[in-house]
C-alpha positions in Angstrom: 148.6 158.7 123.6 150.6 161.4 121.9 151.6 160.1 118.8 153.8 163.5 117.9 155.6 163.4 121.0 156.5 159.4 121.1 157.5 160.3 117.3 159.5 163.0 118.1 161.4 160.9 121.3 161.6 157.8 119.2 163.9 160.0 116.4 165.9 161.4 119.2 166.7 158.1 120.3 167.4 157.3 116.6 170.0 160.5 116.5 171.9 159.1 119.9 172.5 155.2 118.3 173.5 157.3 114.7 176.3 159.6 117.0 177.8 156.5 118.5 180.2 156.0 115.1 181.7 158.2 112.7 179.7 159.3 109.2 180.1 158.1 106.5 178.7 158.6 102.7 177.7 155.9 101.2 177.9 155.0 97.5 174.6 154.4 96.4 173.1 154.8 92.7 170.4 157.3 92.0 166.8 156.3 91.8 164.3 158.3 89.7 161.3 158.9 91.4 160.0 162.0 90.9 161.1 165.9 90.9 159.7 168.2 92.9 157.5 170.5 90.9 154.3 172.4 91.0 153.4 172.4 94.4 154.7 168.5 94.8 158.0 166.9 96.0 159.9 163.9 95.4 158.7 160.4 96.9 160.9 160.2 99.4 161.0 156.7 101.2 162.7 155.4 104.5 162.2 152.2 105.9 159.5 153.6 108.1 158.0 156.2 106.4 157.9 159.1 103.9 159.4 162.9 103.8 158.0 165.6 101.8 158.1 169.4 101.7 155.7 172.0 101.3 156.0 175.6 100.4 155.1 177.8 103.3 157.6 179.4 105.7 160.1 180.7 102.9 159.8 177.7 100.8 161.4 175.1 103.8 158.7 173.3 105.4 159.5 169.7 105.7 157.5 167.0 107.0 157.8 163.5 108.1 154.8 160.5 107.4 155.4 157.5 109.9 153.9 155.0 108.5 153.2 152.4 111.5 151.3 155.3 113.3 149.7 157.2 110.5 150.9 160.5 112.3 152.2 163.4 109.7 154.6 165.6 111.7 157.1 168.3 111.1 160.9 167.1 110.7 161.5 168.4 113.9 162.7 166.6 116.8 162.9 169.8 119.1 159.9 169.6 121.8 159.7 173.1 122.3 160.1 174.2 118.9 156.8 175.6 117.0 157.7 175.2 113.6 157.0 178.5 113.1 159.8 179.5 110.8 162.3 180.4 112.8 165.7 179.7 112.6 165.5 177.2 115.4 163.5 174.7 113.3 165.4 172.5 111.0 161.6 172.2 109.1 160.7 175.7 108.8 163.4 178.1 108.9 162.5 181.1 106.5 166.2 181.7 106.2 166.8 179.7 102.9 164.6 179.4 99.8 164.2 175.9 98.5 165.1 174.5 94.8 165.2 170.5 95.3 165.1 168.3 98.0 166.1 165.1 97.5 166.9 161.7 99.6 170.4 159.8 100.1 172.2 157.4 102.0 169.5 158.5 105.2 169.9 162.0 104.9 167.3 164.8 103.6 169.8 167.2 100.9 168.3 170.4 99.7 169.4 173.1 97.1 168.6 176.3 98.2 168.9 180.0 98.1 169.6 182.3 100.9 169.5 186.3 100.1 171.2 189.2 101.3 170.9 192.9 100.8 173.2 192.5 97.9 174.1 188.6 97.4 172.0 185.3 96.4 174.3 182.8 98.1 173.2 179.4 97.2 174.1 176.6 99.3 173.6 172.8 99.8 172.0 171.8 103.1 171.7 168.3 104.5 168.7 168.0 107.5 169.1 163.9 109.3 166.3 161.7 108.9 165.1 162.6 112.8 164.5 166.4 111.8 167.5 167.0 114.8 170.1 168.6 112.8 170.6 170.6 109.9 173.9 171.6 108.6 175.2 174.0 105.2 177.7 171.7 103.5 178.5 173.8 101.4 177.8 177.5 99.3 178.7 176.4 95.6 177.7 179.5 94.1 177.5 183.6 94.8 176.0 186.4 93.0 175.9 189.5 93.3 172.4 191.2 93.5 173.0 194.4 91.1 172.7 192.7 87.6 171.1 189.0 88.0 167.9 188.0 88.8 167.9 184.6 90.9 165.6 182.2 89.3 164.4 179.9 91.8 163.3 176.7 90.1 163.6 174.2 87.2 165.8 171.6 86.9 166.1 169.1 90.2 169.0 168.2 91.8 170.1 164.7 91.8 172.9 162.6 94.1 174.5 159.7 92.3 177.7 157.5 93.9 177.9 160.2 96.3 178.1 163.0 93.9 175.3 165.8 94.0 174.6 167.0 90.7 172.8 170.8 91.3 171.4 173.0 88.4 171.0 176.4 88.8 169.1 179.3 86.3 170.0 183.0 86.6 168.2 185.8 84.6 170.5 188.8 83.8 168.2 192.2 84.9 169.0 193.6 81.5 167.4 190.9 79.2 164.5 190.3 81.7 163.6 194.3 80.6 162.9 193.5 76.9 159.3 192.7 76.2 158.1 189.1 75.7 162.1 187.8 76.2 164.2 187.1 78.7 168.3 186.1 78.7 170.7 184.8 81.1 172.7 181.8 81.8 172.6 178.5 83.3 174.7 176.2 85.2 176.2 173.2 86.8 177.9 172.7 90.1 179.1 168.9 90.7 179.5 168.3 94.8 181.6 165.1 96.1 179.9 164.8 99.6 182.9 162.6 100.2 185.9 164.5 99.2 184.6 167.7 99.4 185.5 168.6 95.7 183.6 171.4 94.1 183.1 171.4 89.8 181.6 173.8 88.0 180.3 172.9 84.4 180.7 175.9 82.0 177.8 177.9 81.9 175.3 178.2 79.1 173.3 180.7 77.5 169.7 181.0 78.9 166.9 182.4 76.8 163.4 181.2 74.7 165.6 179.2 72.1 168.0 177.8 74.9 167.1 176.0 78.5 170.7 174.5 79.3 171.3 171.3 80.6 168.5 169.5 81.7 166.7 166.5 82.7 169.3 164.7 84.7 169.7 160.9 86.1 172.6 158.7 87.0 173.2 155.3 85.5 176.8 153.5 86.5 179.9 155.7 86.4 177.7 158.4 84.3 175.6 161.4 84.8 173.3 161.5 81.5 171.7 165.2 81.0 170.0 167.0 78.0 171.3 170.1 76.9 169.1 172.7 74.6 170.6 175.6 72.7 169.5 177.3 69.7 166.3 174.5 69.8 168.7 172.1 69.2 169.1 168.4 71.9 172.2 167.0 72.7 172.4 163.6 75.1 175.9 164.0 77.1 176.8 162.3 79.8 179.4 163.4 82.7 181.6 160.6 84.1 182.3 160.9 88.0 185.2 159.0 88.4 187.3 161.5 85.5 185.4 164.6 84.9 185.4 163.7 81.3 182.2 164.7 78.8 180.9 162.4 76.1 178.1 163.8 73.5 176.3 160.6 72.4 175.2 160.6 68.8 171.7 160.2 68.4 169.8 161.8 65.5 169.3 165.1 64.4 165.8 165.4 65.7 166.0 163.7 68.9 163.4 166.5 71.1 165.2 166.2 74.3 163.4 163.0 76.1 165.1 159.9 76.9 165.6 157.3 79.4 168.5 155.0 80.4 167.2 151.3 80.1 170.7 149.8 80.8 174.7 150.8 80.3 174.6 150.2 76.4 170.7 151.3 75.9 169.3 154.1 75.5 165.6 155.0 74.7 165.1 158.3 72.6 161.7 159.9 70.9 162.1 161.4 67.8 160.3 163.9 66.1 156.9 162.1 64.5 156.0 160.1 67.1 158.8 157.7 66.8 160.9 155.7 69.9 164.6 155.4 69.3 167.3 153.0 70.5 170.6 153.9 70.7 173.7 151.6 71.4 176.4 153.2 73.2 179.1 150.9 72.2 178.3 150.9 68.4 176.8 154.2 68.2 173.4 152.5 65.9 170.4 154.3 66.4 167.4 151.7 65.9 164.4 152.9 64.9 161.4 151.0 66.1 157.9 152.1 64.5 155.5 149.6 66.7 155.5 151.7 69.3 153.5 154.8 70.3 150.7 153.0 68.3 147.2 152.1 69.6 143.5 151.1 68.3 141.5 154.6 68.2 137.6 154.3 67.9 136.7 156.8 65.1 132.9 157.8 63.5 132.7 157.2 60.2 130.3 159.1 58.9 130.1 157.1 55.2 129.6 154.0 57.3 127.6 155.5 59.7 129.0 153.8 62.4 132.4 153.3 64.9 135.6 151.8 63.8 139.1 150.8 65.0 142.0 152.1 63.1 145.7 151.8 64.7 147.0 155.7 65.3 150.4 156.9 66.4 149.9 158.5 70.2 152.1 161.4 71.4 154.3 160.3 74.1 153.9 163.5 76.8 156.6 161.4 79.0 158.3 158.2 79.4 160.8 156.5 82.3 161.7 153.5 82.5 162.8 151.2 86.0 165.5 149.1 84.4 162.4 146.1 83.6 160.1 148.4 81.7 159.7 151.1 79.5 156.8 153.3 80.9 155.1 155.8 78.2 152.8 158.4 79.3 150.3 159.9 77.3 148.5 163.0 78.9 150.7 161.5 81.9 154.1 162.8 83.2 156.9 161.3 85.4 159.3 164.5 85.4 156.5 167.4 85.8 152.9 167.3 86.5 150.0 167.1 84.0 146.2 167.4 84.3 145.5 164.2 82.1 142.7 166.4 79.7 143.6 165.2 76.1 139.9 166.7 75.3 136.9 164.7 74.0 135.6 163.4 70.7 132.2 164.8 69.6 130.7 162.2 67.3 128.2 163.0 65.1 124.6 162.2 66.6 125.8 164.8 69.4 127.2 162.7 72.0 130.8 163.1 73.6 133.5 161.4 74.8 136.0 162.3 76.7 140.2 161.3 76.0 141.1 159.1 78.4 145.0 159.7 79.7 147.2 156.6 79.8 150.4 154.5 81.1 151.7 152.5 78.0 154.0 149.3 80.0 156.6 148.0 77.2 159.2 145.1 78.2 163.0 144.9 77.3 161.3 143.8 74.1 159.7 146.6 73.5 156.4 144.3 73.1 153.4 147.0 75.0 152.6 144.2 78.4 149.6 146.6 79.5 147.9 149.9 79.0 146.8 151.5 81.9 144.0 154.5 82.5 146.1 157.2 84.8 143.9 160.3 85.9 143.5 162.4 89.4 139.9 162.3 89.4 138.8 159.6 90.3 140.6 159.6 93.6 140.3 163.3 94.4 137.2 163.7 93.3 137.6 166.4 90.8 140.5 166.9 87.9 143.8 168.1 89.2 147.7 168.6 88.2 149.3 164.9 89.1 152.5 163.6 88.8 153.1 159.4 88.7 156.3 157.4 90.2 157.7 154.3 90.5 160.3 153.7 93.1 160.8 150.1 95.1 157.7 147.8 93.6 155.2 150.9 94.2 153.4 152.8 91.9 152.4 156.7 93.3 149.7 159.3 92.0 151.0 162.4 93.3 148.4 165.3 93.8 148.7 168.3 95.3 146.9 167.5 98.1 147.6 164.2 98.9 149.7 161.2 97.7 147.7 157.4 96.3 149.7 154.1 95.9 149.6 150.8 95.0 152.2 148.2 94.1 153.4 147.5 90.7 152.0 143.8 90.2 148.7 145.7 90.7 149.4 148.3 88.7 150.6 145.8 86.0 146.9 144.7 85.8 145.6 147.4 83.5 142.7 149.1 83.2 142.2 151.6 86.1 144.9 151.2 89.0 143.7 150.4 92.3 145.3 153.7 94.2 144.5 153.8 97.9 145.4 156.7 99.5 149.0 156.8 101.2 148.8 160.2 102.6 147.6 163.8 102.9 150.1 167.0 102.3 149.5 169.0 105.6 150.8 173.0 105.1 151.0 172.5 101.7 150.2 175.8 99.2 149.0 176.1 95.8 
């Protein structure tokens, strides 16, 4: 049987029982799962399967895993397309440049970049779940070639409530020509896919000392995001339903990582190794010392012999799904890592390697689990990977394939028991 081509009829079929009433967007609340970096994408779930994109064909190459069938095809429902990159695909078109793809209310959005002889126009595209259709929504921003670079890149777009949130970077040509620094700006566009409303965010400075606003997720009526200027972190958040901004006060050496536990909580790591809470509606900042500790085994050379002693760990990373606070260390949620912390080198010669982990604390804060998190034992070899948590399911991202298993497993400790989900096909690195 032809798997491609039953997949490929079965999402036509799905695009003529979707045209029989009118769209609409739905209000849904964002779901942190992971940004598309370094060769990987975001987990991308349906109810029957998975989406991801690769980076061949001018950056838009999208795929589509089906689950019941185990067939990995392109998100293409036309049966004489051949994905080729031409403009004729809706999964390969070498027309636009892709920043962030993300996936709402049963639609595929991207942030992309489409160039001219003398204009970066960037636009947001939506592509339908059975690779039929792809449609520009909109062009929120255009520059003109002569004086900016386009950097390509960065921060992820997110939709929350039916309002895309989409970053962008540009370098100015000038500042890129000074040795060992580089200037420009960033920005902000706010979409309403419903309304149609278009807000810009003032722009920011863009340099070493400065990133802009970053790391962005949605909780209730908010849009929480990290700006950086002058090596200095702010927490703000953006309210959708007035276009108001609210700088939360957190302390002076907050370094820019945080995650939103609930509408009054916030978790926040300080400088020295120490997790903050901060209460929205009092504005206290709770300092809480007990965690980002673990037993290390140390020599001791005037005992001649191994001992336990409790050590503060760096936290490379932490999210959190509402229930749990998840801490990485040598393990990232937002980025990718390769999980090498090093080794120890004891004394009579022999070596141990640094184990990376997944630190599990409840709404108490009290650690449940600590789990061992590394690429190798799954690929075969050490490699970049990336872990999410979306819908009861844990995923090891790699760049050439994608591992899962569900939480309660996960939960367990020790080393998770990741089972491979599925393999990138076209994927570059």
């Amino acid at each position: 049987m032809n798997y491609k081509r039953m997949i490929s009829t079965l999402l036509l079929a799905l695009l003529l029982l979707a045209g029989c009433g009118k769209d609409e967007i739905p209000i849904e609340d964002y779901v942190r799962s992971n940004p598309g970096t370094a060769g990987m994408t975001a987990i991308m779930k349906s109810d029957t399967g998975y989406y991801y994109s690769s980076t061949e064909y001018g950056d838009l190459n999208l795929h589509y895993y089906d689950v019941a069938s185990g067939q990995n095809i392109y998100l293409c429902s036309k049966p004489e397309c051949r994905h080729d990159g031409d403009a004729f695909c809706t999964a390969t078109s070498e027309k636009y440049s892709v920043n962030s793809v993300c996936f709402y209310g049963g639609s595929l959005y991207l942030s992309v970049m489409e160039t001219t002889e003398s204009e970066y126009i960037y636009k947001l595209l939506r592509v339908s779940e059975d690779g039929s259709e792809l449609t520009e929504v909109v062009t929120y921003l255009t520059v003109n070639k002569a004086s900016i670079r386009a950097l390509i890149g960065g921060e992820e777009m997110i939709i929350h409530r039916g309002v895309a949130v989409i970053p962008y970077t540009l370098i100015s040509l000038e500042g890129a020509t000074i040795a060992g620094e580089i200037s420009g700006f960033t920005g902000t566009c706010i979409y309403n896919l419903g309304t149609g409303e278009l807000t810009q965010l003032p722009e920011l400075e863009y340099n070493s000392k400065s990133n802009g606003r970053e790391r962005f997720t949605g909780h209730g009526d908010y849009i929480y995001f990290n700006t950086k200027q002058d090596r200095k972190n702010t927490l703000s958040r953006y309210c959708i339903t007035d276009g108001s901004i609210e700088e939360l006060e957190l302390l002076r050496t907050y370094t820019g990582m945080y995650e939103v536990m609930d509408e009054d909580t916030i978790y926040y790591y300080y400088s020295g190794e120490r997790l903050f809470e901060h209460k929205i509606s009092t504005k206290e900042n709770i300092t809480h010392e007990e965690v980002f500790v673990y037993l290390e085994k140390h020599w001791n050379p005037f005992l001649n012999a191994e001992v336990e002693a409790e050590e503060n760990y760096t936290c490379t990373d932490m999210i959190t799904d509402g229930t749990y606070l998840y801490a990485g260390h040598g393990v990232s949620f937002h980025g990718t890592s390769k999980g090498n912390l090093g080794s120890i080198v004891y004394s009579e010669g022999t070596e141990e390697k640094i184990k990376s982990y997944v630190h599990v604390y409840d709404r108490e804060l009290n650690e449940v689990v600590k789990v061992e998190v590394n690429a190798e034992p799954y690929l075969g070899y050490e490699d970049y990977f990336s872990v999410a948590i979306l819908d009861g399911m844990v995923y090891l991202q790699t760049r050439p394939a994608v591992f899962s298993c569900t939480l309660e497993e996960f939960l367990k400790g020790g080393q998770p028991p990741f089972e491979l989900l599925y393999e990138h096909e076209d994927v570059e690195y």
